[in-house]
Backbone as a chain_set.jsonl record, in Angstrom:
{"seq": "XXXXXXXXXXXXXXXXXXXXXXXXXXXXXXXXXXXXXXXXXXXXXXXXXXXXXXXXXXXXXXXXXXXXXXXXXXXXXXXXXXXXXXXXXXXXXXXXXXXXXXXXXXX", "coords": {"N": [[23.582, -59.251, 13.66], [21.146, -58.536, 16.613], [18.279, -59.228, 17.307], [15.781, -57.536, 18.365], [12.945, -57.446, 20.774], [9.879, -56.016, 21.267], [7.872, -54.966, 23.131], [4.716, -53.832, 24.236], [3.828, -50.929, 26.136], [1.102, -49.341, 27.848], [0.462, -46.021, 29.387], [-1.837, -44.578, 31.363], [-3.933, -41.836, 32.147], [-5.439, -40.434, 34.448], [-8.299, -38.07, 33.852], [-8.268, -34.946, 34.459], [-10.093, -32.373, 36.429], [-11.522, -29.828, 37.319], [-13.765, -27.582, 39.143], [-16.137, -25.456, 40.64], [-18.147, -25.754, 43.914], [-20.749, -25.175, 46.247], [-20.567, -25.533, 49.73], [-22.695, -26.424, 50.804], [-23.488, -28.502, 49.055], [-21.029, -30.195, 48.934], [-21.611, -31.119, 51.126], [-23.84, -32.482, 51.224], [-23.365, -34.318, 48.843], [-21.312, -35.67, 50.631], [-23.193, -37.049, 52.425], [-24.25, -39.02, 50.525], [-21.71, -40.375, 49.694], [-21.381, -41.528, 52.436], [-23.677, -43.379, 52.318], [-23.17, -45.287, 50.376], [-20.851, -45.807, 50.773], [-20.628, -47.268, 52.973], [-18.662, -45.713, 55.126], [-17.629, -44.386, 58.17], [-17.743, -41.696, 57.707], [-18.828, -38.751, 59.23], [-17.975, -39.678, 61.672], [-14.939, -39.523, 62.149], [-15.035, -37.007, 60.76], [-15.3, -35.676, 62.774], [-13.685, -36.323, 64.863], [-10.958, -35.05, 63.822], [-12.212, -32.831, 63.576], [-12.029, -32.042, 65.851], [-9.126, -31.552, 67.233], [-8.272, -34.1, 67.554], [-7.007, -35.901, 66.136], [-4.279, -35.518, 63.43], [-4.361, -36.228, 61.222], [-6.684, -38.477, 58.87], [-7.514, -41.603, 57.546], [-9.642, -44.028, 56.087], [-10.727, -47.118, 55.123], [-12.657, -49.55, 52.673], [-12.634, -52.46, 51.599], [-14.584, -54.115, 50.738], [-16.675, -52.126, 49.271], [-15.21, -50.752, 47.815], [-14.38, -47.985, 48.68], [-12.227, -45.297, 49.633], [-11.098, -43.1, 52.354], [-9.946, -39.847, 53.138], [-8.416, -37.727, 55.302], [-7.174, -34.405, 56.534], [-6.232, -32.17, 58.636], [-6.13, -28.489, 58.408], [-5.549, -25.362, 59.1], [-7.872, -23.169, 59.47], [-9.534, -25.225, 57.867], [-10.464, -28.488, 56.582], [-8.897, -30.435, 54.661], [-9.976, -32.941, 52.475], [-9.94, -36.055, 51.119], [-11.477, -38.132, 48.618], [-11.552, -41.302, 47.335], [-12.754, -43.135, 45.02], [-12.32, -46.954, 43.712], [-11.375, -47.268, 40.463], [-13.495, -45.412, 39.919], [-13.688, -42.501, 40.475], [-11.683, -39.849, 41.78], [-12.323, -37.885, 44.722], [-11.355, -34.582, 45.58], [-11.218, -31.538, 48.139], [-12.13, -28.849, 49.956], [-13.329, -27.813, 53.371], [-14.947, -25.961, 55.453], [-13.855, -25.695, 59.065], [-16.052, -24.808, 61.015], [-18.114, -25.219, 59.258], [-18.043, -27.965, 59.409], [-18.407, -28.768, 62.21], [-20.811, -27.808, 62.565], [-22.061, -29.661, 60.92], [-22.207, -32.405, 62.06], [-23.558, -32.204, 64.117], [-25.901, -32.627, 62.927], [-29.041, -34.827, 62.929], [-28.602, -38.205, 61.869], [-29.43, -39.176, 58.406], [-30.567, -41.168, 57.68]], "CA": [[22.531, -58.356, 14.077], [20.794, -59.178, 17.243], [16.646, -59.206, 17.364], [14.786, -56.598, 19.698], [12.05, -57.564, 20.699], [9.18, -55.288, 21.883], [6.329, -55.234, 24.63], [3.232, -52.522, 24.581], [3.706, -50.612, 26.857], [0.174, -48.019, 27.711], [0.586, -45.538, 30.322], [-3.106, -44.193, 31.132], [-3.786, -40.795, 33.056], [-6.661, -40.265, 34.938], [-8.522, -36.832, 33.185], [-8.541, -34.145, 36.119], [-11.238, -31.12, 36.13], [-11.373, -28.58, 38.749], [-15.036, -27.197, 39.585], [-16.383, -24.642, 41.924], [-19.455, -25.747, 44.155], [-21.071, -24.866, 47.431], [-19.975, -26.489, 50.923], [-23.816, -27.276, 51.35], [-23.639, -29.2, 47.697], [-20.208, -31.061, 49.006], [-22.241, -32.246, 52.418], [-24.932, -33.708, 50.197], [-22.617, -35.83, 48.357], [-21.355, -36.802, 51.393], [-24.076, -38.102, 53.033], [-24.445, -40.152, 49.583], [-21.174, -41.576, 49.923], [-21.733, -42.25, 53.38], [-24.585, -44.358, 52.549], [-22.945, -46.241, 49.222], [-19.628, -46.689, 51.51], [-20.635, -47.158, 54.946], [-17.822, -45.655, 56.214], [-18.426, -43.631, 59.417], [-17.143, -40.327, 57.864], [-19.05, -38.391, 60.146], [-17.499, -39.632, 63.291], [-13.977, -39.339, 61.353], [-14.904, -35.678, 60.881], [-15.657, -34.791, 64.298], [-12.244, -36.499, 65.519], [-10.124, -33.994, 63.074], [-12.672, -31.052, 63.621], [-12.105, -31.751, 67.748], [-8.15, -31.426, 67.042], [-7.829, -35.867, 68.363], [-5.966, -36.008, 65.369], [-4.187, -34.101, 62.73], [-4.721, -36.336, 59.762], [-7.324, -40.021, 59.46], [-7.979, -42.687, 56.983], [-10.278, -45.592, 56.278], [-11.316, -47.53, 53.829], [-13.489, -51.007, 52.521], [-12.143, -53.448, 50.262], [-15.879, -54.773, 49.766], [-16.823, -51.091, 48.286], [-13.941, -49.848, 46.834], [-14.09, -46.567, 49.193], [-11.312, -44.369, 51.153], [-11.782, -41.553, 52.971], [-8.878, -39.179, 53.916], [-8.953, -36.1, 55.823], [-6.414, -34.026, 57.042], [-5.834, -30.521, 59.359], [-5.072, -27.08, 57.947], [-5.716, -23.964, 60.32], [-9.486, -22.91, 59.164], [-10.541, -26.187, 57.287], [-10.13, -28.994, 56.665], [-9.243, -30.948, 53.328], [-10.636, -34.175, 52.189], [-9.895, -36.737, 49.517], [-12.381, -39.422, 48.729], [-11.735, -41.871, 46.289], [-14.062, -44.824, 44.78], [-11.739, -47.603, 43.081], [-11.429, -47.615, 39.282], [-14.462, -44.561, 39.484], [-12.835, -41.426, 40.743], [-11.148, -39.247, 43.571], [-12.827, -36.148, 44.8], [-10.876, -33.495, 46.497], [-12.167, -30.686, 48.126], [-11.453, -28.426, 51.561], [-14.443, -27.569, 54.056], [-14.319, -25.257, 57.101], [-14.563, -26.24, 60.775], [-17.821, -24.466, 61.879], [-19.497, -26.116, 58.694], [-18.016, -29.528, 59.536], [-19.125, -28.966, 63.587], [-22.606, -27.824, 62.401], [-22.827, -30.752, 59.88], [-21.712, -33.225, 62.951], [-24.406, -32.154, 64.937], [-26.671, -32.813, 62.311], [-28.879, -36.04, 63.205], [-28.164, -39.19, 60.693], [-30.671, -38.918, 57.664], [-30.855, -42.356, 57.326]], "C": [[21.679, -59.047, 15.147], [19.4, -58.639, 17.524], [16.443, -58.676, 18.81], [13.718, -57.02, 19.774], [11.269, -56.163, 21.855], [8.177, -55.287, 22.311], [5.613, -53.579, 24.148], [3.413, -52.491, 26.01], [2.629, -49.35, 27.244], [0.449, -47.622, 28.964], [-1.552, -44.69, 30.198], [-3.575, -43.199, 32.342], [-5.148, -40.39, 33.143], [-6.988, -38.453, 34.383], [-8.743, -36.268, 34.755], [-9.576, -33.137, 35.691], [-11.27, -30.43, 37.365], [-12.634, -27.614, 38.357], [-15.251, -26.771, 40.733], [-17.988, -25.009, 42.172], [-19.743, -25.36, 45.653], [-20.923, -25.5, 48.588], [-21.635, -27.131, 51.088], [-23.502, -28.665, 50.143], [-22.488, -30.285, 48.293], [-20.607, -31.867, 50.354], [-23.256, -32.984, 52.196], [-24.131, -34.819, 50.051], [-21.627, -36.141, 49.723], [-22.321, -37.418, 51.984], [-24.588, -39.119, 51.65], [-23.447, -40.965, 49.447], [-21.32, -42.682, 51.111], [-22.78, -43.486, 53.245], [-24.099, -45.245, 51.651], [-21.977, -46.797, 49.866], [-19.817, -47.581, 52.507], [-19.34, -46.977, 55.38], [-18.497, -44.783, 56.924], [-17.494, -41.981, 59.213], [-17.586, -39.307, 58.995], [-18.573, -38.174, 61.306], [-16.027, -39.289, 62.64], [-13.706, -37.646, 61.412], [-14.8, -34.751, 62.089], [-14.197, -35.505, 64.678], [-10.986, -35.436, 64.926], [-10.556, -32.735, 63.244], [-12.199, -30.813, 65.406], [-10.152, -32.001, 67.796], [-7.477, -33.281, 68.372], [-6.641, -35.997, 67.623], [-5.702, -35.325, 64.173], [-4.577, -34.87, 61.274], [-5.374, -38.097, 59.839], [-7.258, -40.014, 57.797], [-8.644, -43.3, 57.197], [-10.891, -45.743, 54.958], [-12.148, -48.503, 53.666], [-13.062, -51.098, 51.395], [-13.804, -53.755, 49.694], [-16.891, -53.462, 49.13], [-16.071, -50.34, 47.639], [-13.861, -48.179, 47.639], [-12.882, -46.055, 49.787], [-11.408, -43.697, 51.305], [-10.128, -41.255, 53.885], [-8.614, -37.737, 54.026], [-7.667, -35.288, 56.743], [-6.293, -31.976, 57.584], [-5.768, -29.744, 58.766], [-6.003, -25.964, 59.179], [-7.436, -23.73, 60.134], [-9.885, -23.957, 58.829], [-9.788, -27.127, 57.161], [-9.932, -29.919, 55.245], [-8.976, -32.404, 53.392], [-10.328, -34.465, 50.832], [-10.672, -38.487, 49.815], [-12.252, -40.308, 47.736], [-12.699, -43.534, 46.132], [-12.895, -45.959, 43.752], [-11.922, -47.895, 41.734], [-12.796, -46.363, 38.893], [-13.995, -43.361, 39.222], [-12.583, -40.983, 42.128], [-12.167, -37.764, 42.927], [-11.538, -35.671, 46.033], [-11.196, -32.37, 46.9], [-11.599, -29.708, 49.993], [-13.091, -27.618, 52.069], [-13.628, -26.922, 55.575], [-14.741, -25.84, 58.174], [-15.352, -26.153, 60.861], [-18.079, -25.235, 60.695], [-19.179, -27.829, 58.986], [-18.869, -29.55, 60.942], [-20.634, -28.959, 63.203], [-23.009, -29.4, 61.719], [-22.815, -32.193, 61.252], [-22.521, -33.44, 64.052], [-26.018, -32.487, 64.323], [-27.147, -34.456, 62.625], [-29.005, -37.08, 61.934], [-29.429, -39.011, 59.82], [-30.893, -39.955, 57.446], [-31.518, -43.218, 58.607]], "O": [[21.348, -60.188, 14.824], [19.37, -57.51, 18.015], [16.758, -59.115, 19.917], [13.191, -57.082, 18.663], [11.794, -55.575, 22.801], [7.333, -55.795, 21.573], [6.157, -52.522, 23.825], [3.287, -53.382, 26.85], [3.114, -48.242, 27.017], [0.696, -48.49, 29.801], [-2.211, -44.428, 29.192], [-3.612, -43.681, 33.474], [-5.88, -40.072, 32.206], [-6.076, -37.632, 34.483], [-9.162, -36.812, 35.777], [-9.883, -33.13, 34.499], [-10.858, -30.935, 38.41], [-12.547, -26.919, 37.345], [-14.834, -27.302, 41.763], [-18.893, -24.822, 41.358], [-18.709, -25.233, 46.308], [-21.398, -26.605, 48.324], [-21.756, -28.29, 51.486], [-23.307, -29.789, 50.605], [-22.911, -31.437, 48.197], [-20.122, -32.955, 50.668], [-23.574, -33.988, 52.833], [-24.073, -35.864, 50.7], [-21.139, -37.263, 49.592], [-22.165, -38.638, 52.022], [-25.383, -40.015, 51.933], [-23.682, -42.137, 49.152], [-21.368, -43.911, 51.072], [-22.704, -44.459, 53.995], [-24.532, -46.36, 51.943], [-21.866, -48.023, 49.828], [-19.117, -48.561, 52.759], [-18.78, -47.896, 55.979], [-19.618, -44.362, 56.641], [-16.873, -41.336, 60.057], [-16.676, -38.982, 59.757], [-18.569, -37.13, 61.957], [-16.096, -38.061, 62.697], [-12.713, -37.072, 61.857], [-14.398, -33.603, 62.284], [-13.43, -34.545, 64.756], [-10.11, -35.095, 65.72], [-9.862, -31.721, 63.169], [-12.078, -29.745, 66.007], [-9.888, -32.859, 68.638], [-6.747, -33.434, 69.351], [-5.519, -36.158, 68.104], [-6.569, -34.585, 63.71], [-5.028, -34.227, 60.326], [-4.841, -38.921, 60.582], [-7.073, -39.081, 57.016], [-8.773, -43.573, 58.39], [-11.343, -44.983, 54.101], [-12.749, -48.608, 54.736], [-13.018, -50.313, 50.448], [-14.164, -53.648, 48.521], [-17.885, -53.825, 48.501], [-16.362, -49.352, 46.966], [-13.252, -47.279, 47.06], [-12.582, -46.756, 50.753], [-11.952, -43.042, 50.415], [-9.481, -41.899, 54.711], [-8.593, -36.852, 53.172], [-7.335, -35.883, 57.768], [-6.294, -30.946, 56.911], [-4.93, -30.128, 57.95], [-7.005, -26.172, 59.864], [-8.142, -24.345, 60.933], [-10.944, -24.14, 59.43], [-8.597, -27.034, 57.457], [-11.006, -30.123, 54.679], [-8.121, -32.989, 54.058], [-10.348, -33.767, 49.818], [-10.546, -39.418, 50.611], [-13.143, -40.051, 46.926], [-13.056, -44.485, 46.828], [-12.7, -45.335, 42.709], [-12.678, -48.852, 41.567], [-13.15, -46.313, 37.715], [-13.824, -42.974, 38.066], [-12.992, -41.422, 43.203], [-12.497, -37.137, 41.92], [-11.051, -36.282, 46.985], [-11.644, -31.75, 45.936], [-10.824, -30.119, 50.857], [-13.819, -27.004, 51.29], [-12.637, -27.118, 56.278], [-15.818, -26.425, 58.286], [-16.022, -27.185, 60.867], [-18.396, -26.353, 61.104], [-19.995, -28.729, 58.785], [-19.905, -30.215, 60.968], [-21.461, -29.838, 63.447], [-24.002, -30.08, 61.978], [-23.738, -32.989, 61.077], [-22.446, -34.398, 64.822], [-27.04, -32.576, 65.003], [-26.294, -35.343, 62.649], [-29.586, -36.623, 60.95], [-30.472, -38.712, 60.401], [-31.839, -39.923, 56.659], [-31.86, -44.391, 58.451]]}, "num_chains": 1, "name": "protein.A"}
C-alpha cells in the first residue's frame, strides 16, 4: 500500500455585488481615488474621451492602484482596482466625462 500524502489546498473568491448609483456619485469617488492614488485619471479620461486611444492603463506599486478604461460607442467603461481592497466597475458617458474634464482640479 503506498502513502498519499495531502496538501490544503483553499481556493478564495472575491464576493461580487452589483449596485445602481448616479454618474455624479461615481465622479465623486473618483476624485477620491484620484487623491488616495495619484494617478492622473483625469488626463487618462480626456485621452479615451478625445478618441487618442481606444483602451489605457496605469497603475502604482507604492498605492496598490490601477486604473483601466476602455472605448464603447456612447461611454466609456472603467475598472479601478485597489490591491487586496476591491475592484470597481462601472461605465460613464462621453459628454459627462468631457464636462467632468473641464472641471478645474478640486485639490
Amino acid at each position: 500500500m503506498v502513502k498519499t500524502e495531502f496538501s490544503k489546498v483553499q481556493f478564495k473568491k472575491a464576493d461580487s455585488t452589483l449596485e445602481f448609483t448616479t454618474e455624479e456619485y461615481l465622479f465623486d469617488t473618483l476624485k477620491l481615488i484620484i487623491a488616495k492614488s495619484q494617478l492622473p485619471i483625469k488626463q487618462l479620461l480626456t485621452f479615451i474621451n478625445n478618441n487618442q486611444v481606444d483602451t489605457i492603463s496605469c497603475s502604482r506599486d507604492d498605492t496598490n492602484y490601477s486604473f483601466f478604461a476602455r472605448s464603447r460607442s456612447d461611454k466609456i467603461s472603467i475598472i479601478v482596482k485597489q490591491l487586496g481592497e476591491q475592484t470597481m466597475e462601472f461605465e460613464l458617458s462621453r459628454k459627462k466625462i468631457k464636462d467632468y474634464a473641464l472641471e478645474p482640479p478640486f485639490l
